[in-house]
ChimeraX commands (.cxc) that place a marker at each C-alpha (Angstrom):
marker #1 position 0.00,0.00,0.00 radius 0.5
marker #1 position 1.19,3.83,-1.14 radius 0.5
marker #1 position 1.98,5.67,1.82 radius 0.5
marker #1 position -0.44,8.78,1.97 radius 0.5
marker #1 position 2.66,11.50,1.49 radius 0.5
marker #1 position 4.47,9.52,-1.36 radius 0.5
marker #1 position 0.95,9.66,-3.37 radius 0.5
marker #1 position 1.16,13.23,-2.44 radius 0.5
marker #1 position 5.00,13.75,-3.85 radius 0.5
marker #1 position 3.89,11.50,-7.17 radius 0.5
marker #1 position 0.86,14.16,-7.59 radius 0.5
marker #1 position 3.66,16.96,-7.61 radius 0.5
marker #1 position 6.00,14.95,-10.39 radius 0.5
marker #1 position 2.56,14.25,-12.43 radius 0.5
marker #1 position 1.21,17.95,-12.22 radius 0.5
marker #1 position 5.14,19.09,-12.97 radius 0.5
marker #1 position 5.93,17.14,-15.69 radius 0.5
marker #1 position 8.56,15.59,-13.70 radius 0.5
marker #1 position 7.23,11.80,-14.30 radius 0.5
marker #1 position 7.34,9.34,-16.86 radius 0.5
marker #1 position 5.61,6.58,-17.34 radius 0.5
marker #1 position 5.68,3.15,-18.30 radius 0.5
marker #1 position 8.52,1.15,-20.01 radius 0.5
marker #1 position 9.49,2.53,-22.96 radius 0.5
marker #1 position 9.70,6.53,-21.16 radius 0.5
marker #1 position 11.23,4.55,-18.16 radius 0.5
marker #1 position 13.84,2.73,-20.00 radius 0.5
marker #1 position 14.82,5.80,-22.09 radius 0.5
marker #1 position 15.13,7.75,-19.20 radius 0.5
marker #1 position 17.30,5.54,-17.29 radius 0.5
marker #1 position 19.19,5.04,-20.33 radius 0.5
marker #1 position 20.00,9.19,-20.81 radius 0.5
marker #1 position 20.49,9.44,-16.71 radius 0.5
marker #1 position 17.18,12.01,-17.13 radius 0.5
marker #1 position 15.69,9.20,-14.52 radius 0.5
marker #1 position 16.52,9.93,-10.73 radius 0.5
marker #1 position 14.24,7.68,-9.08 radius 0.5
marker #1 position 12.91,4.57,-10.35 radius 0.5
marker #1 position 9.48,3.27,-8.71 radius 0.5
marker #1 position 8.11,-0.35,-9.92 radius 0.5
marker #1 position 5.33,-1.99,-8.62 radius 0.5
marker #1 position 5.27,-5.15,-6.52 radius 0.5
marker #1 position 3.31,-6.89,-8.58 radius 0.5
marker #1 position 5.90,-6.92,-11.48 radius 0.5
marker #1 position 8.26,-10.21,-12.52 radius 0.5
marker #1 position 10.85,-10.71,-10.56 radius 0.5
marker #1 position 13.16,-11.14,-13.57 radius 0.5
marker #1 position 12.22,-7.71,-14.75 radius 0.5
marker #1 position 12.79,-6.38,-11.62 radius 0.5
marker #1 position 16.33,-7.64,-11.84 radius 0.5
marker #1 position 17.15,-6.50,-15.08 radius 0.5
marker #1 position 15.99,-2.70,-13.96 radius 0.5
marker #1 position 17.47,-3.13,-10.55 radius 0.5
marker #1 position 20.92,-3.71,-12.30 radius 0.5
marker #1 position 20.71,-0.95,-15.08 radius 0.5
marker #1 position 19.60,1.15,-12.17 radius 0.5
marker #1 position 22.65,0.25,-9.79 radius 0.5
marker #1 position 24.84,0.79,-13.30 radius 0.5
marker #1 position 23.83,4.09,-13.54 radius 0.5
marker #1 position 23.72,5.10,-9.91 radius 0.5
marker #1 position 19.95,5.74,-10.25 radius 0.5
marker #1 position 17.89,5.43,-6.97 radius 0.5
marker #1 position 15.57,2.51,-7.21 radius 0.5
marker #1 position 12.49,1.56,-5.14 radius 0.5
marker #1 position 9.62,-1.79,-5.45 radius 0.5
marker #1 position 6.47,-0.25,-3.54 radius 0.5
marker #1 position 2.54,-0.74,-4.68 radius 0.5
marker #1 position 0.89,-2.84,-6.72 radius 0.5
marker #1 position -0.08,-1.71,-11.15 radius 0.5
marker #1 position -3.73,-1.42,-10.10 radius 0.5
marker #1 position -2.78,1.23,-6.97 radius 0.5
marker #1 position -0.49,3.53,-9.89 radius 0.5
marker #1 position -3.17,2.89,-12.34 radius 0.5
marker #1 position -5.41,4.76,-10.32 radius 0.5
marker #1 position -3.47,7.21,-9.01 radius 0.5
marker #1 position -3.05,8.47,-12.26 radius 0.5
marker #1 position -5.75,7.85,-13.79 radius 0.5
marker #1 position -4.28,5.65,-16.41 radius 0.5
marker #1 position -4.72,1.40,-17.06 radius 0.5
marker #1 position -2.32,-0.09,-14.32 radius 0.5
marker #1 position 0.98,0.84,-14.54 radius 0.5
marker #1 position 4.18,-1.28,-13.41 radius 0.5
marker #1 position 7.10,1.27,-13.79 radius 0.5
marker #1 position 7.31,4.91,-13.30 radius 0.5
marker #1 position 10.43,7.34,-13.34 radius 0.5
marker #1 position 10.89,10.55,-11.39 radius 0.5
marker #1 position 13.22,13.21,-13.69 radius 0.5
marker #1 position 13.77,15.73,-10.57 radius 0.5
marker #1 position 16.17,14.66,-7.91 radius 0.5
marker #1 position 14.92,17.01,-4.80 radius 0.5
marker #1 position 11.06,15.29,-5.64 radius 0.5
marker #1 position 13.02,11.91,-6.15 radius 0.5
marker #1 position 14.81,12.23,-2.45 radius 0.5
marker #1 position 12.01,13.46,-1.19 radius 0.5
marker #1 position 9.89,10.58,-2.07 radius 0.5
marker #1 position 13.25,7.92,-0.76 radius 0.5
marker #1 position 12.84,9.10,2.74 radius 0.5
marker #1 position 8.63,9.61,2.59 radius 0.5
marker #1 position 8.98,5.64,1.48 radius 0.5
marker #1 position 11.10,4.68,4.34 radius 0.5
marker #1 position 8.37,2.74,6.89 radius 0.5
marker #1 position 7.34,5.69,9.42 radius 0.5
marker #1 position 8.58,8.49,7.01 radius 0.5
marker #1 position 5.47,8.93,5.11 radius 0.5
marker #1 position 2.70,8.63,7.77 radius 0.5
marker link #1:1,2 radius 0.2
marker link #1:2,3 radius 0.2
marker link #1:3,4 radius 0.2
marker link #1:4,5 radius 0.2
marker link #1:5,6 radius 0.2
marker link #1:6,7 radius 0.2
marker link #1:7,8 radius 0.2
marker link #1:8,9 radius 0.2
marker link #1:9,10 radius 0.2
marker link #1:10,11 radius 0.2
marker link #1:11,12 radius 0.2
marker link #1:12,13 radius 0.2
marker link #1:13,14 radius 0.2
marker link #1:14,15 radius 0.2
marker link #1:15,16 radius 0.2
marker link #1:16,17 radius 0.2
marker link #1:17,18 radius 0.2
marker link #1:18,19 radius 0.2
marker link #1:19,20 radius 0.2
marker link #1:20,21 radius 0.2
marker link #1:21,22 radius 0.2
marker link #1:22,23 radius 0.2
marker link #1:23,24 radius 0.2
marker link #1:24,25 radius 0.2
marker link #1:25,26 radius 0.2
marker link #1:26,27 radius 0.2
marker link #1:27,28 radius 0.2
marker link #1:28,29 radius 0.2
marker link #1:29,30 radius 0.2
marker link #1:30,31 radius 0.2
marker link #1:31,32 radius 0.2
marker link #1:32,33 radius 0.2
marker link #1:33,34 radius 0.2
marker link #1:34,35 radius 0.2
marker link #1:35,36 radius 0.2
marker link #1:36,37 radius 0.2
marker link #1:37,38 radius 0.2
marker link #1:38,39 radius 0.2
marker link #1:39,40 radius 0.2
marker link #1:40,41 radius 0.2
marker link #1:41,42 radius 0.2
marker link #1:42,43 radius 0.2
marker link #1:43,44 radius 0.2
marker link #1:44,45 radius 0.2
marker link #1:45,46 radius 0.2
marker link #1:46,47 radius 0.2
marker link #1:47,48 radius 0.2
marker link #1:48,49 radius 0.2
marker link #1:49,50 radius 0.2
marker link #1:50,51 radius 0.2
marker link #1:51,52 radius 0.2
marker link #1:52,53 radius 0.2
marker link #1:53,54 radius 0.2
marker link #1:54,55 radius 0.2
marker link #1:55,56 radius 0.2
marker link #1:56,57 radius 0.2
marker link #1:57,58 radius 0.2
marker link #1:58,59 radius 0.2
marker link #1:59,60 radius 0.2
marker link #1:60,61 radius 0.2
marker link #1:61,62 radius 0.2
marker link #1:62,63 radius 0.2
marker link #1:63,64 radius 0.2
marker link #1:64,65 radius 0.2
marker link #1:65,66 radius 0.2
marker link #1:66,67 radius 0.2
marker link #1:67,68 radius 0.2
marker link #1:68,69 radius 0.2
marker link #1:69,70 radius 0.2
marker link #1:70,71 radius 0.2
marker link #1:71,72 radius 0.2
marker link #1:72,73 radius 0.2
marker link #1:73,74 radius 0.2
marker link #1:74,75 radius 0.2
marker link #1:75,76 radius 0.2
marker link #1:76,77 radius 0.2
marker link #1:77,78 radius 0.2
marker link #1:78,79 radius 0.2
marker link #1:79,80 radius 0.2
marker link #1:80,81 radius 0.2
marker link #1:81,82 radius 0.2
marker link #1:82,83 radius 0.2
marker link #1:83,84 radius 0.2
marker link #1:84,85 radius 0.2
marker link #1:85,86 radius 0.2
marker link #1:86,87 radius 0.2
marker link #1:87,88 radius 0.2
marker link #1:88,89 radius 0.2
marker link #1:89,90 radius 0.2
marker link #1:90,91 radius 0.2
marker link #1:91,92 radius 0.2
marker link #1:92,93 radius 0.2
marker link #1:93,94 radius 0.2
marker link #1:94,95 radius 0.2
marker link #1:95,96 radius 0.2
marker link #1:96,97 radius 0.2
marker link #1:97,98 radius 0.2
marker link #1:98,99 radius 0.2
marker link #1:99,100 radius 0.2
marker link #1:100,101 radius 0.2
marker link #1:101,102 radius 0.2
marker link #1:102,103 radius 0.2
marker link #1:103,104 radius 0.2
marker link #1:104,105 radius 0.2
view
């Protein structure tokens, strides 16, 4: 479950064009270094999960596993959603320590 003040900092990156979404945007932007925080859902194969926890760790992008597709799906008011990419590395720390258990809440 999304922690109340994460879903509040992933409002901020959606309304400040500091997000991007799904693979393809992901991928890219961990490929250019735009990406500074990498966010995939729970629900998504652990052997994808590998393979972006490596090119993360490669490119000393910050990387974090936290809710489920259906949870980003409707935060955003898209189909569920596996992968998402913050571009803004303040917003990206921000939402590091709000994840941390009894940071957000």
């Amino acid at each position: 479950m999304l922690q109340s003040k994460v879903i509040t900092l992933l409002g901020f990156a959606v309304k400040s064009g500091k997000l991007l979404l799904g693979e393809y945007s992901v991928e890219s932007g961990i490929k250019t270094k735009k990406a500074k925080l990498v966010i995939l859902a729970e629900d998504v194969s652990l052997r994808r999960r590998n393979i972006l926890q490596l090119w993360c760790a490669d490119r000393n992008i910050a990387f974090l596993v936290m809710g489920t597709k259906e949870e980003f799906g409707k935060l955003l008011c898209k189909k569920p959603l596996g992968l998402l990419a913050v571009t803004d590395g303040q917003m990206a720390k921000a939402i590091c320590e709000a994840a941390v258990p009894g940071g957000g809440d």
